[in-house]
KEFIRO-16746 format. One line per 8 residues: number of its first residue (from 0); their letters; for each residue x, y, z of N, C-alpha, C. Coordinates in nm, 3 decimals, always signed. Layout:
BEGIN
NUM	a	X/Y/Z/X/Y/Z/X/Y/Z | ...
//
This chain:
BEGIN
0	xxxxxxxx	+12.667/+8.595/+8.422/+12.648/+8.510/+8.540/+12.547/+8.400/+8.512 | +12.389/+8.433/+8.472/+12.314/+8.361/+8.404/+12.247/+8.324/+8.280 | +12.310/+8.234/+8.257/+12.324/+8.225/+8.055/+12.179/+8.172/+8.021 | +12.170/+8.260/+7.916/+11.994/+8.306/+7.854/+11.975/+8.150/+7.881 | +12.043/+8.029/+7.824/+11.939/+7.911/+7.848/+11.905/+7.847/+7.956 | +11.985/+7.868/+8.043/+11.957/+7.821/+8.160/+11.796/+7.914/+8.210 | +11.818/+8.043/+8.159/+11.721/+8.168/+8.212/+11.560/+8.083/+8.124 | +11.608/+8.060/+8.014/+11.525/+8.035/+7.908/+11.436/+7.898/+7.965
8	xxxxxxxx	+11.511/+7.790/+8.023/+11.463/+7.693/+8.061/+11.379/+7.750/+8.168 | +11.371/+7.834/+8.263/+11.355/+7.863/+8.393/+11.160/+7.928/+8.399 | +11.199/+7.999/+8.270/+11.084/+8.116/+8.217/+11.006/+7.987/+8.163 | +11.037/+7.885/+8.100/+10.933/+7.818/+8.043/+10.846/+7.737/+8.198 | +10.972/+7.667/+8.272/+10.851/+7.621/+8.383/+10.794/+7.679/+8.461 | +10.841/+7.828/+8.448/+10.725/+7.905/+8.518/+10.588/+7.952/+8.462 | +10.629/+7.963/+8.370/+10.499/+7.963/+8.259/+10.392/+7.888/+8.246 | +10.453/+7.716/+8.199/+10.405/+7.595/+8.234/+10.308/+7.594/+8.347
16	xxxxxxxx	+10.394/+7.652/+8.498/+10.347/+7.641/+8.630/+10.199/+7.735/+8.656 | +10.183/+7.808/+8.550/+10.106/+7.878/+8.610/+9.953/+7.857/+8.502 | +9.987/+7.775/+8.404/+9.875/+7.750/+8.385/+9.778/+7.670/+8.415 | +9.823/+7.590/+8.531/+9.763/+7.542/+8.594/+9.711/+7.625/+8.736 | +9.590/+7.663/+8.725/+9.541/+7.744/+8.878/+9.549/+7.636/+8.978 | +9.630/+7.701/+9.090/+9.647/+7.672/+9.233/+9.593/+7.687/+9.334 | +9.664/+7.675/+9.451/+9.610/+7.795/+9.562/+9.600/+7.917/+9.592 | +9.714/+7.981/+9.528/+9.741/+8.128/+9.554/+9.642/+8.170/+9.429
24	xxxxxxxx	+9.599/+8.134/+9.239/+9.461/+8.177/+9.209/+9.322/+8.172/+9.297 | +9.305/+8.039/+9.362/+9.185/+8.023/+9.412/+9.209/+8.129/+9.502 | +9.300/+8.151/+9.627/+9.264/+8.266/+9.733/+9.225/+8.405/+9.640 | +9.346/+8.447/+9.591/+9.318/+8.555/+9.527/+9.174/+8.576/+9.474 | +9.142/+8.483/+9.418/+8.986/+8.497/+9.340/+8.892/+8.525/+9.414 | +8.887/+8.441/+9.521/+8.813/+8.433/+9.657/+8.771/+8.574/+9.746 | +8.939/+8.611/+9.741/+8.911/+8.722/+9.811/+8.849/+8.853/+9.721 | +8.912/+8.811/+9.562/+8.804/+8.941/+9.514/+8.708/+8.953/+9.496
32	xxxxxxxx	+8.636/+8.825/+9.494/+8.495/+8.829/+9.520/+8.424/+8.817/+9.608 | +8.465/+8.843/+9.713/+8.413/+8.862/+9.886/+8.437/+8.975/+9.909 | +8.590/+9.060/+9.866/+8.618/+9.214/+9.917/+8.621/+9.276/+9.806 | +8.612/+9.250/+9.661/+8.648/+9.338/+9.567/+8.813/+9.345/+9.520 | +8.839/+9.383/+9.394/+8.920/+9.409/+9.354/+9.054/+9.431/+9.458 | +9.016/+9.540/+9.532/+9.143/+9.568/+9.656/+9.143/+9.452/+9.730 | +9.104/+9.424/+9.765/+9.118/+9.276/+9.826/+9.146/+9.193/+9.798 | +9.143/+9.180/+9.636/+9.219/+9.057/+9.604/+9.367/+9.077/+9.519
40	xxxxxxxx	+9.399/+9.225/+9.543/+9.566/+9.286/+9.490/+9.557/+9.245/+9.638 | +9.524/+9.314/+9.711/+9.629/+9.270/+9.812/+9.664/+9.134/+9.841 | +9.545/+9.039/+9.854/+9.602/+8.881/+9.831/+9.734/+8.830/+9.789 | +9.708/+8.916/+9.680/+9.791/+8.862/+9.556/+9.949/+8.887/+9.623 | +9.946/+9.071/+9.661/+10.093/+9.101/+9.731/+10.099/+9.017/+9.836 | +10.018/+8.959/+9.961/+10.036/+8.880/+10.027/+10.116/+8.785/+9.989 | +10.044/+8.685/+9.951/+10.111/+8.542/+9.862/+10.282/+8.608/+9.789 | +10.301/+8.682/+9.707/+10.427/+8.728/+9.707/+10.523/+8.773/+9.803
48	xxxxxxxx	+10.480/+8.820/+9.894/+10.570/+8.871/+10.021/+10.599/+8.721/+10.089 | +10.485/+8.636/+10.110/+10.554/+8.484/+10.143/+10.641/+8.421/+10.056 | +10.622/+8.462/+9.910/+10.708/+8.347/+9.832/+10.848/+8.466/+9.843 | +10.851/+8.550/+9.822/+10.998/+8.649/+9.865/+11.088/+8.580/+9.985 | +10.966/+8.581/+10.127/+11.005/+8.512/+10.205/+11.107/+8.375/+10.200 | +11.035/+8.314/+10.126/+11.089/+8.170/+10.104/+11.168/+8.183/+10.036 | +11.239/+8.257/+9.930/+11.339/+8.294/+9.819/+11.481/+8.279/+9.906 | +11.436/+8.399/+10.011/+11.520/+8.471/+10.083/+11.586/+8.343/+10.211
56	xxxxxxxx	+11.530/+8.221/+10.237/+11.592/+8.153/+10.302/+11.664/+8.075/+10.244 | +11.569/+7.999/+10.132/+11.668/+7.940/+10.023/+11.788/+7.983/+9.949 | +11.822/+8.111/+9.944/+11.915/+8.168/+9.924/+11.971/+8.169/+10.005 | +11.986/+8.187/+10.129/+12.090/+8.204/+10.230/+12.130/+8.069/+10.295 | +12.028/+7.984/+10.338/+12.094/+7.881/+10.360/+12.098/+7.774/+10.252 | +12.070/+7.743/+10.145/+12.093/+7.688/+10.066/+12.254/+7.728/+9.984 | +12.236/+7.855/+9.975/+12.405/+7.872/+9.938/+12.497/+7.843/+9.989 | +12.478/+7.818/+10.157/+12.577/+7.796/+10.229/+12.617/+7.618/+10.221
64	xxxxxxxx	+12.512/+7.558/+10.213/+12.523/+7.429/+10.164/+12.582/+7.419/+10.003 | +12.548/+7.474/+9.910/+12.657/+7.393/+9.799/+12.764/+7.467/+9.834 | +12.813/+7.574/+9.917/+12.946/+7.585/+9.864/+13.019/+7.503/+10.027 | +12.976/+7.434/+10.093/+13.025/+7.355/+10.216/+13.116/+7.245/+10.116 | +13.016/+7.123/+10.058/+13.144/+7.052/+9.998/+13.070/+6.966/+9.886 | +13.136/+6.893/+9.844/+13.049/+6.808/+9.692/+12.927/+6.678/+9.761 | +12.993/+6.654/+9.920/+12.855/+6.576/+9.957/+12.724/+6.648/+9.990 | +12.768/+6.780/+9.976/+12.671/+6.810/+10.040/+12.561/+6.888/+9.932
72	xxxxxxxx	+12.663/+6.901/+9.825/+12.576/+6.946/+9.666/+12.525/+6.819/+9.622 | +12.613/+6.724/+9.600/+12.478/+6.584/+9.545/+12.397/+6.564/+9.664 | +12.423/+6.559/+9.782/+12.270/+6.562/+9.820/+12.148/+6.648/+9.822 | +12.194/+6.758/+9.768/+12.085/+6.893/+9.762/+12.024/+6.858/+9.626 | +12.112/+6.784/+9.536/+12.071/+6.782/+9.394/+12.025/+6.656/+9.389 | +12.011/+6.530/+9.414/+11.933/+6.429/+9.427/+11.824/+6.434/+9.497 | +11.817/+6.500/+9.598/+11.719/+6.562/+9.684/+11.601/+6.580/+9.605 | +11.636/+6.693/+9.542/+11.559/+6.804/+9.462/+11.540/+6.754/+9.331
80	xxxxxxxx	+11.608/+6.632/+9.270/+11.582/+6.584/+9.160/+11.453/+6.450/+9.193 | +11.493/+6.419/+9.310/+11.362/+6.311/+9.320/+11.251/+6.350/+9.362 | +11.237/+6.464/+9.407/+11.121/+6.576/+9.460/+11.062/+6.589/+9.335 | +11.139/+6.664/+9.246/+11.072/+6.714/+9.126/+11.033/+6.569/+9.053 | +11.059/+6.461/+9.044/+11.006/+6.373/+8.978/+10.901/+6.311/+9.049 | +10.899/+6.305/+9.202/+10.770/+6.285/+9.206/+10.629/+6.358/+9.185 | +10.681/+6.500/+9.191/+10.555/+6.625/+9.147/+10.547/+6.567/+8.989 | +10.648/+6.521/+8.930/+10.569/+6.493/+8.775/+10.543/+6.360/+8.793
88	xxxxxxxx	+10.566/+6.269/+8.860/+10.445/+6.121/+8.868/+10.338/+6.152/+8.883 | +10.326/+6.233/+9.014/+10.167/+6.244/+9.116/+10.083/+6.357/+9.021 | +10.126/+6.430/+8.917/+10.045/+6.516/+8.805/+10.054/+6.450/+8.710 | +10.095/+6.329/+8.657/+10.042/+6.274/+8.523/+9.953/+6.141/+8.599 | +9.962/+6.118/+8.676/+9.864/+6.010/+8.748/+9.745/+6.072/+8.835 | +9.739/+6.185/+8.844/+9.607/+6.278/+8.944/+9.573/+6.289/+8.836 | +9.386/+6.231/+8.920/+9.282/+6.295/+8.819/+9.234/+6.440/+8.870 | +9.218/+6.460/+8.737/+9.168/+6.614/+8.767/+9.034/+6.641/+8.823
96	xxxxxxxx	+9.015/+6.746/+8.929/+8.899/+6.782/+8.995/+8.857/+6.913/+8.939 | +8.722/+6.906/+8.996/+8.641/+7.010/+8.959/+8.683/+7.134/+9.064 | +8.722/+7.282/+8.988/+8.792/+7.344/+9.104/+8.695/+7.442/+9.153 | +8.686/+7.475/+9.301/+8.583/+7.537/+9.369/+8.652/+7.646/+9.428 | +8.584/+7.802/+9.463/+8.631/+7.857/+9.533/+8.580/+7.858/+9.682 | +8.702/+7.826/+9.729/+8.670/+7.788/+9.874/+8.606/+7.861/+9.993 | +8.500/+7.846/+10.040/+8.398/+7.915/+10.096/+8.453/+8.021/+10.262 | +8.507/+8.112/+10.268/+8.560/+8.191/+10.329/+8.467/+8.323/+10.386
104	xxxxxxxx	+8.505/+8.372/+10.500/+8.479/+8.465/+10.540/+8.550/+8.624/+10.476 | +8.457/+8.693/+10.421/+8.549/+8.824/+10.365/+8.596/+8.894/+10.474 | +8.710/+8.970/+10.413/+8.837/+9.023/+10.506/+8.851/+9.149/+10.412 | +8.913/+9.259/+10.503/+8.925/+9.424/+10.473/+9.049/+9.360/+10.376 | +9.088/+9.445/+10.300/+9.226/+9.435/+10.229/+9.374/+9.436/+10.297 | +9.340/+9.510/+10.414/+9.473/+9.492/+10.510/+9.467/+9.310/+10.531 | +9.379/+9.295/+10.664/+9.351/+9.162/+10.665/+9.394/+9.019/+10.533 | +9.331/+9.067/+10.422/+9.368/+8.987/+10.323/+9.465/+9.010/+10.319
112	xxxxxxxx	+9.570/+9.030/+10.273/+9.739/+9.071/+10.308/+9.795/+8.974/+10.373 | +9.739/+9.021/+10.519/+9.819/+8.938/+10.638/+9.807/+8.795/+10.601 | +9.668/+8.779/+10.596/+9.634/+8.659/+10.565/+9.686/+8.505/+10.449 | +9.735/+8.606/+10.349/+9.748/+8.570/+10.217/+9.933/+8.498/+10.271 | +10.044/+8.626/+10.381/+10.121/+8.614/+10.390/+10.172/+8.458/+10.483 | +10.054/+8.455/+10.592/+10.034/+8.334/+10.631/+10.029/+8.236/+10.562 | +9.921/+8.212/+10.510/+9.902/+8.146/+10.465/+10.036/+8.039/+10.360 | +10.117/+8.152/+10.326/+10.177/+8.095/+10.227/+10.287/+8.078/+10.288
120	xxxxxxxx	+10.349/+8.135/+10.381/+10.462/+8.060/+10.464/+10.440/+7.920/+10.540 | +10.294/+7.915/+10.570/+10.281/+7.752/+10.658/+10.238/+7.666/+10.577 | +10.281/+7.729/+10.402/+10.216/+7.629/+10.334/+10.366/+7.531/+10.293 | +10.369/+7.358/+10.392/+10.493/+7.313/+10.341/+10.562/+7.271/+10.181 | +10.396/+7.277/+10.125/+10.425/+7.264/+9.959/+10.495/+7.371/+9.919 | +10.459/+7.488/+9.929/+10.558/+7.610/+9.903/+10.745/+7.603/+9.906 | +10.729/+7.574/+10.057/+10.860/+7.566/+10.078/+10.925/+7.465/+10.050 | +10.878/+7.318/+10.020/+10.948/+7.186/+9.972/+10.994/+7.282/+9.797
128	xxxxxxxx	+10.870/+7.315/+9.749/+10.903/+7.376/+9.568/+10.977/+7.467/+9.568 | +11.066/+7.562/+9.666/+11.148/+7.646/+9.682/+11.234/+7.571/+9.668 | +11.253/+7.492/+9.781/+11.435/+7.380/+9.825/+11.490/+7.321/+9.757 | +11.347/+7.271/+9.643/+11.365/+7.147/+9.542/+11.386/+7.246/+9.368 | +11.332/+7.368/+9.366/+11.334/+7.426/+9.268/+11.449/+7.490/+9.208 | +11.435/+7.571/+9.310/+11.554/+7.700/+9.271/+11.703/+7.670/+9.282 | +11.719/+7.554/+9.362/+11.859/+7.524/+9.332/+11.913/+7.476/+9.219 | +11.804/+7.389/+9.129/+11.872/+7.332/+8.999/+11.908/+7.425/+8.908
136	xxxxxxxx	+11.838/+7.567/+8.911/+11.895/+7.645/+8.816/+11.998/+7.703/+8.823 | +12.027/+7.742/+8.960/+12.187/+7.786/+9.035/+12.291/+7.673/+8.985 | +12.402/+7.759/+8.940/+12.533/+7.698/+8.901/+12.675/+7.743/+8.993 | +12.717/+7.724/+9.073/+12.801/+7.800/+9.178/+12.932/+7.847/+9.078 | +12.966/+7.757/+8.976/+13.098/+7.819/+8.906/+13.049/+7.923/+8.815 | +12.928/+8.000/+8.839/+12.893/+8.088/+8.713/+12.854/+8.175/+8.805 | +12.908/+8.208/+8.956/+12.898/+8.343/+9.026/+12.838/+8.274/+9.123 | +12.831/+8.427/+9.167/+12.801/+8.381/+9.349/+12.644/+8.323/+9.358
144	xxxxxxxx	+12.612/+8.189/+9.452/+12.497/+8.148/+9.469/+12.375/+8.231/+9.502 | +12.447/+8.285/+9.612/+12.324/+8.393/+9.694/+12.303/+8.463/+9.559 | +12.319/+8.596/+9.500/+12.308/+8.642/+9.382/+12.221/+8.546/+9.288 | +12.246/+8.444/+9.242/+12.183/+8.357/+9.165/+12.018/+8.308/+9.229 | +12.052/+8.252/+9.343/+11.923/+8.268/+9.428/+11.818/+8.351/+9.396 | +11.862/+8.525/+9.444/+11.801/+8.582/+9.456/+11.742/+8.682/+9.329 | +11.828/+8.634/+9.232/+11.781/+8.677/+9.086/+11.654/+8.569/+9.022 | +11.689/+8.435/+9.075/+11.589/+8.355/+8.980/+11.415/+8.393/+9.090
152	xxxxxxxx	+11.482/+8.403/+9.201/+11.337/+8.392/+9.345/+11.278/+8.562/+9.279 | +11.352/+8.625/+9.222/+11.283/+8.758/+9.235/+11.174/+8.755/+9.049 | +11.241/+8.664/+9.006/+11.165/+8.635/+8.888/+11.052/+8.565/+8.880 | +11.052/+8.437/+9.008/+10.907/+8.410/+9.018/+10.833/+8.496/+9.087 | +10.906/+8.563/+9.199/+10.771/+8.634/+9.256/+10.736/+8.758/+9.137 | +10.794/+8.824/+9.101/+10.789/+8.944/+9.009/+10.658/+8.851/+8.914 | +10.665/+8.782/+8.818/+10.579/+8.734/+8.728/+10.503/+8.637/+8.802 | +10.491/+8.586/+8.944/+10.361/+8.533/+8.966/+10.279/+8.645/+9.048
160	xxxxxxxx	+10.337/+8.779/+9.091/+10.260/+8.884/+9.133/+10.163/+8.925/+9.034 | +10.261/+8.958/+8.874/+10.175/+8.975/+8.787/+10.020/+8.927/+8.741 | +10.097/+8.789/+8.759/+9.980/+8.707/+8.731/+9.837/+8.660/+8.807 | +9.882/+8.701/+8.927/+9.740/+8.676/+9.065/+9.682/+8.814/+9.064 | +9.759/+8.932/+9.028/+9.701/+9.089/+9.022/+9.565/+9.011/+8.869 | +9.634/+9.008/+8.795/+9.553/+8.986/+8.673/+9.453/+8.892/+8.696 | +9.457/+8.792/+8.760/+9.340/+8.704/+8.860/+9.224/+8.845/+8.881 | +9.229/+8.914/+8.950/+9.233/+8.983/+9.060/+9.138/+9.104/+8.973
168	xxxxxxxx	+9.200/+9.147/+8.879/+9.147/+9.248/+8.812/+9.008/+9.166/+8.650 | +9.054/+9.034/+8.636/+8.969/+8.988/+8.535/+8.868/+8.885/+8.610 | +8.860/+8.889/+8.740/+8.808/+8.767/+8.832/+8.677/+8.762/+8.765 | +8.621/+8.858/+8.709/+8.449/+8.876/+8.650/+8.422/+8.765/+8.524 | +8.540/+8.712/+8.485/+8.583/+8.588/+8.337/+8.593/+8.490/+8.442 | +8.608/+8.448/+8.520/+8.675/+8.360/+8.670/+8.526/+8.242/+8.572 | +8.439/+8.250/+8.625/+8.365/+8.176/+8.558/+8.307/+8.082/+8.466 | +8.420/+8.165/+8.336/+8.399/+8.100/+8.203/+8.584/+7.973/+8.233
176	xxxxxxxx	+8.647/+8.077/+8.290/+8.799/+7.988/+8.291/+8.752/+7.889/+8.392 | +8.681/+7.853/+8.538/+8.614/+7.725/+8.523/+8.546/+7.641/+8.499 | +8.466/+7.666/+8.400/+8.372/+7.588/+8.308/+8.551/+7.488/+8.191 | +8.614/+7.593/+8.187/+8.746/+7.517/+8.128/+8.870/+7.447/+8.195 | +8.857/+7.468/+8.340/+8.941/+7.421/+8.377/+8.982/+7.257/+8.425 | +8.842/+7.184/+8.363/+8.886/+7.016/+8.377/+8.934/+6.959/+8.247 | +8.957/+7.034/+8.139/+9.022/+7.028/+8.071/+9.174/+7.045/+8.044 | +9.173/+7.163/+8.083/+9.307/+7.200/+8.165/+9.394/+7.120/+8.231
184	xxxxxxxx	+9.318/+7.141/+8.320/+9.358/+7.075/+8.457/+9.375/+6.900/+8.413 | +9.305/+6.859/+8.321/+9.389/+6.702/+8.243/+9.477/+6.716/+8.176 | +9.469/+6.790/+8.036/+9.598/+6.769/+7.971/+9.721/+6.883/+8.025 | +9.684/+6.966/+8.074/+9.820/+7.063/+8.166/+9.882/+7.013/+8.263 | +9.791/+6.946/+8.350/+9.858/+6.835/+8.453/+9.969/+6.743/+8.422 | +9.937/+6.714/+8.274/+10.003/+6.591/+8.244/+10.167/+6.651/+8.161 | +10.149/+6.779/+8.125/+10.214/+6.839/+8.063/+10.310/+6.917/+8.179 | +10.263/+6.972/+8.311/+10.351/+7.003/+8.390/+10.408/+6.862/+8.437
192	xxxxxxxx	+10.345/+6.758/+8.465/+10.428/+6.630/+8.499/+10.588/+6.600/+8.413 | +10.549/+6.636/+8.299/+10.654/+6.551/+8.204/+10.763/+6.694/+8.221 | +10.710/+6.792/+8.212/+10.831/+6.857/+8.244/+10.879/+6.931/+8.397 | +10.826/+6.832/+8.490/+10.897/+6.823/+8.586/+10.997/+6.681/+8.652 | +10.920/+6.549/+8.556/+10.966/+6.458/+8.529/+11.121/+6.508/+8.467 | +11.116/+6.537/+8.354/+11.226/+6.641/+8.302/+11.323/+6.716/+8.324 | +11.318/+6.788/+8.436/+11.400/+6.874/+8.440/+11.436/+6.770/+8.549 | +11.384/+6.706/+8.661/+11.429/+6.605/+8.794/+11.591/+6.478/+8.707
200	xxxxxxxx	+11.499/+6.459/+8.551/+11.625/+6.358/+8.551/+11.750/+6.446/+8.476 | +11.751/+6.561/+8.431/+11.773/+6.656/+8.438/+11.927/+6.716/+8.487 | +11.812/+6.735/+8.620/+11.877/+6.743/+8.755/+11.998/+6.644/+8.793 | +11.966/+6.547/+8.790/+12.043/+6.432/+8.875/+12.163/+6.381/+8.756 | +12.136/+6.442/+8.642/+12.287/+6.363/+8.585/+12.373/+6.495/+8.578 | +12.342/+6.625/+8.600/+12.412/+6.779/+8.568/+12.498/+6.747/+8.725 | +12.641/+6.772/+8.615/+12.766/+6.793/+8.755/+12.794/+6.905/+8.846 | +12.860/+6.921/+8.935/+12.877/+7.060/+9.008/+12.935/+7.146/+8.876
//
C-alpha cells in the first residue's frame, strides 16, 4: 500500500522536524521542571492525544475530499504545496532566537495532560501542518486514503511521543542543548526550509 520511498521520504522530514525544538519541547520541558518527570510524560501524552486528534480529522475529512473529484485533489495539493513552501521561505529567512522556557504556573500531572491536550488542538499551526502535510504523502491509487492517513498520522504521533518522553526524562541536559540551540536553530532552520521548500515543489508537479 505504502512503498518504502514514499515511507522513506516521510521518516526523513520527520526527523528533520524535530530537530528543531518547538512548542510541544518547550511545554514538555517546562512542565518537567515545575512538576517533575511525571509531569512532563504526561505533557508529552497530552500533546500526542491532540496531534492523534488532528490525524483523525484529516483522515476523515480529507479523504473524503480527494476521492470527491480531480478539482478538488489539485486544490488540496496546491493548497498544501504553497503552505509548505511558505514554512520553507519564512525558516530560511527567520532569524533565529534565543529559546526560553516559558514562565508558567506548575500543574499536577493530570492537569498537565489536559492542558498539553488543549493546548495543541487550539494550536492553528498544528492543524494548518496536518492539512498541508499528510496529504502529500497519501496516494489514493495505492489503497484506501483513510488507511493511508491513519498509518502516516500514527507514525508521527508514535515517534514524536517518543521524542517529548525523552525531553522529559533527559530535561536535566535541557541546559547544555540551549546554550546550543542558536546554532541550531540557524543552520537547521535553514535546512528544514529547503526541505520543505522541497517537498511543496514536490508536491505541486506529482499527479493524482
Amino acid at each position: 500500500m505504502i512503498d518504502l520511498a514514499t515511507l522513506g521520504a516521510f521518516l526523513v522530514v520527520i526527523i528533520g522536524l524535530f530537530l528543531i525544538p518547538g512548542p510541544a519541547v518547550l511545554l514538555t520541558a517546562t512542565r518537567t521542571v515545575q512538576g517533575g518527570q511525571k509531569a512532563g510524560i504526561m505533557a508529552a501524552l497530552g500533546i500526542a492525544t491532540g496531534d492523534l486528534i488532528h490525524t483523525l480529522f484529516a483522515a476523515i475529512g480529507l479523504s473524503a475530499i480527494l476521492m470527491t473529484s480531480a478539482f478538488a485533489f489539485q486544490f488540496v495539493k496546491y493548497a498544501g504545496a504553497a503552505y509548505l513552501i511558505y514554512l520553507g521561505v519564512r525558516a530560511l529567512i527567520e532569524k533565529p532566537s534565543n529559546p526560553q522556557l516559558p514562565k508558567v504556573q506548575a500543574l499536577s500531572p493530570l492537569l498537565s495532560f489536559g492542558q498539553a491536550i488543549v493546548t495543541e488542538l487550539l494550536n492553528p499551526k498544528t492543524a494548518l501542518f496536518f492539512l498541508a502535510f499528510l496529504p502529500q504523502f497519501v496516494h489514493p491509487e495505492r489503497g484506501t486514503s483513510v488507511i493511508q492517513f491513519l498509518i502516516f498520522g500514527l507514525i508521527f504521533v508514535v515517534l514524536g511521543t517518543l521524542y517529548t518522553i525523552g525531553i522529559a526524562l533527559s530535561v536535566r541536559q535541557l541546559g547544555r542543548l540551549v546554550s546550543k540551540v542558536s546554532w541550531l536553530g540557524r543552520w537547521g532552520g535553514k535546512m528544514i526550509g529547503a526541505i520543505y521548500i522541497g517537498l511543496g515543489l514536490k508536491v505541486a508537479m506529482q499527479n493524482r
